[in-house]
C-alpha positions in Angstrom: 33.6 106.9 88.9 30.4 108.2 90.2 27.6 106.4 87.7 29.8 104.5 86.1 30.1 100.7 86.6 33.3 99.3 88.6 36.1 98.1 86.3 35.4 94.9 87.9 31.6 94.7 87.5 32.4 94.8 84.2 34.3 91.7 83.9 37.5 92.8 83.3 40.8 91.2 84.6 43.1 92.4 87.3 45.1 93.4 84.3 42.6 95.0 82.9 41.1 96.8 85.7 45.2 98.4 86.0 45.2 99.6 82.8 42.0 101.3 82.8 42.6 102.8 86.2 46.9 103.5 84.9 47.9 102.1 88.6 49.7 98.5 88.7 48.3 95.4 88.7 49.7 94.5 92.0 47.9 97.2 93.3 44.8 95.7 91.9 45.3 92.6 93.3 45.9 94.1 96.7 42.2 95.9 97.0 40.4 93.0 95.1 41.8 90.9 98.1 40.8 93.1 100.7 37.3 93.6 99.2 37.4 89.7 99.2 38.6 89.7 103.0 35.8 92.2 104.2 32.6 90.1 102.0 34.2 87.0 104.0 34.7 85.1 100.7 38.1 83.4 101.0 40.3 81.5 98.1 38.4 78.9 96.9 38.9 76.2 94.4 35.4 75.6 93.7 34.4 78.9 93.6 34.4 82.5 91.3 34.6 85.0 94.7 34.0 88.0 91.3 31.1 86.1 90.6 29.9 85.5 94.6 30.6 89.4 95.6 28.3 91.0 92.4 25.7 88.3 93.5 26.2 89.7 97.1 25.7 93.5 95.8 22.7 92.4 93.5 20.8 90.8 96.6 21.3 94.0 98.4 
């Protein structure tokens, strides 16, 4: 995917993000946690951790 824009950067769903990469969604889910885990943003309620971990690669 070398100069092309994550799945995920471009808003799509973990359904989505399967589809486009033909692997299952559970799969998806498994390495959007992790990537989750390792920024230190945990399940939150009150917040978008998508939203918090592009802001985290744009301030870098």
């Amino acid at each position: 995917m070398k100069g092309r824009a994550l799945p995920d950067a471009e808003g799509r769903s973990n359904a989505g993000i399967a589809q486009t990469l033909v692997v299952s969604a559970g799969n998806v889910e498994k390495h959007v946690a992790s990537i989750f885990r390792k920024l230190g943003l945990p399940p939150s309620e009150d917040d978008n951790r998508r939203v918090l971990a592009v802001l985290r690669f744009l301030r870098t």
